[in-house]
C-alpha positions as CSV (number, residue, x, y, z in Angstrom):
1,X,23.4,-11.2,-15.7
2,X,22.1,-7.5,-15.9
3,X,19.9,-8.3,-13.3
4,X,22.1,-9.7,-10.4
5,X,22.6,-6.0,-9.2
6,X,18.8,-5.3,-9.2
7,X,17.7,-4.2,-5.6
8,X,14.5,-6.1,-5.7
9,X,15.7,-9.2,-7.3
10,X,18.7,-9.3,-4.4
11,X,15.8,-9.0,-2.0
12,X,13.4,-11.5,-3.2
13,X,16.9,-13.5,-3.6
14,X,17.6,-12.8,0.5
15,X,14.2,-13.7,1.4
16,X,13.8,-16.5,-0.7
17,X,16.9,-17.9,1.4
18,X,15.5,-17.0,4.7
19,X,15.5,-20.1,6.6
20,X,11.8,-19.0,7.9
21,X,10.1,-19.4,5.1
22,X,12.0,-22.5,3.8
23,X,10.7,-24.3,7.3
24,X,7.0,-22.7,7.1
25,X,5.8,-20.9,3.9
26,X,7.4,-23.3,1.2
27,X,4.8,-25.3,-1.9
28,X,6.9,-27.2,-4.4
29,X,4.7,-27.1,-7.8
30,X,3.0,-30.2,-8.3
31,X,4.3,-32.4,-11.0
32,X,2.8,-33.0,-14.8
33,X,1.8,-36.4,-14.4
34,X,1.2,-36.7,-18.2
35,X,1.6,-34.3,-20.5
36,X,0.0,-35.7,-23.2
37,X,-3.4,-36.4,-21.3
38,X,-4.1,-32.7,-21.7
39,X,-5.8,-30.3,-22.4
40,X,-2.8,-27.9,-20.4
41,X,-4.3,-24.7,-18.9
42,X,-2.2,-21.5,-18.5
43,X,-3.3,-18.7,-15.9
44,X,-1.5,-15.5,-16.4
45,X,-0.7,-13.9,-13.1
46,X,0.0,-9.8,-12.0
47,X,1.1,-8.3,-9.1
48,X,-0.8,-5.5,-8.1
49,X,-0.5,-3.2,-5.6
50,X,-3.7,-3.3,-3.2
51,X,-2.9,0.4,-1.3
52,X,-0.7,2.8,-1.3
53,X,0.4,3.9,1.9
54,X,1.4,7.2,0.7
55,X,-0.5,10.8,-0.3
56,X,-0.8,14.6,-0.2
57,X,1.2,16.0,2.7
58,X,-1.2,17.3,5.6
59,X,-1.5,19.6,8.4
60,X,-3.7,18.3,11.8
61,X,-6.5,20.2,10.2
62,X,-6.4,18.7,6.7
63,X,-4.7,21.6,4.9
64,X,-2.6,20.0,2.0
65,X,1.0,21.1,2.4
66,X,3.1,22.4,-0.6
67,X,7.0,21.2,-0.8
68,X,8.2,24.2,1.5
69,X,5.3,22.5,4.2
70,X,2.8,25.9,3.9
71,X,-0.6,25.1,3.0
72,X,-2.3,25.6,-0.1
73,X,-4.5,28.2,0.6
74,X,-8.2,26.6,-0.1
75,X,-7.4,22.8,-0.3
76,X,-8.0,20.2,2.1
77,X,-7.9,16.1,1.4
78,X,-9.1,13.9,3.8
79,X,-9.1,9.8,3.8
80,X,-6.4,8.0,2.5
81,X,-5.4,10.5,0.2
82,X,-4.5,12.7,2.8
83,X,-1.2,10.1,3.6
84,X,-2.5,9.2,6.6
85,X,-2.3,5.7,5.2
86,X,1.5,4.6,6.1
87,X,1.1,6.3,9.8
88,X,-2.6,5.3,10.6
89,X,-3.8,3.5,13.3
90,X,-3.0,0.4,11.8
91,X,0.0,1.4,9.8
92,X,2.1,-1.1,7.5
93,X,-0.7,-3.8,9.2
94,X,-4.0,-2.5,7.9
95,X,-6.3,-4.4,5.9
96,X,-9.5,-3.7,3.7
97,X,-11.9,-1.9,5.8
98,X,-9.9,-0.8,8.7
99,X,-8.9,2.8,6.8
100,X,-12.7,3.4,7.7
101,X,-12.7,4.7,10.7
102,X,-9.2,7.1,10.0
103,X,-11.3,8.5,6.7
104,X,-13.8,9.2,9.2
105,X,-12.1,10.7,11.6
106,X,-10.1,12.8,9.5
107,X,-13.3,13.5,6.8
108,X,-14.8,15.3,9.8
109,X,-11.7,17.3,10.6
110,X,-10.8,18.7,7.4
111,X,-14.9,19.4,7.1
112,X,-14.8,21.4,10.5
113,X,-11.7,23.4,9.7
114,X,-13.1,24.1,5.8
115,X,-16.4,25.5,7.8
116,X,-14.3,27.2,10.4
117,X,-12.3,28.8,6.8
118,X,-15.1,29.7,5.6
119,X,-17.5,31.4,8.3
């Protein structure tokens, strides 16, 4: 199998067989009772990713960071695009809505430092 060496498909395998979830977080489909009696209704599903966790490399004043970590003269990035997703206040935990208050917070710092930049 081309796929038995796959690192997601050995950890979906390992947590599949996590005694945990075979106690608590186990559904076995429900059963065709007849086939026939149709009509059968198909529902593609996707996986999708809801955030990202991730971004543009900041400073504590918003600055975006080259690879070398000095700023790029001009350029600021606030909210979650400034990476403070993955190391927020809530962190791996956060839910919808809760990246509100860190946009905020850091929205009005890279704002006050631009103005400071600029004056």
């Amino acid at each position: 199998n081309p796929f038995s060496k796959d690192a997601q498909v050995t950890a979906i395998r390992g947590a599949r067989a996590y005694l945990g979830d075979r106690l608590i977080r186990v559904a076995k489909p429900h059963r065709l009772l007849d086939p026939a009696a149709g009509p059968l209704i198909a529902v593609r599903l996707s996986i999708l990713t809801r955030k990202t966790l991730g971004g543009l490399k900041t400073d504590l004043t918003g600055r975006v960071l080259q690879a070398n970590d000095e700023p790029i003269p001009g350029l600021y990035a606030a909210g979650e695009v400034a990476g403070f997703g993955g190391g927020g206040v809530h962190s791996y935990r956060a839910l919808e809505g809760t990246f509100l208050g860190g946009c905020l917070f850091s929205g009005r710092i890279a704002g006050r430092a631009v103005a400071q930049a600029v004056i």
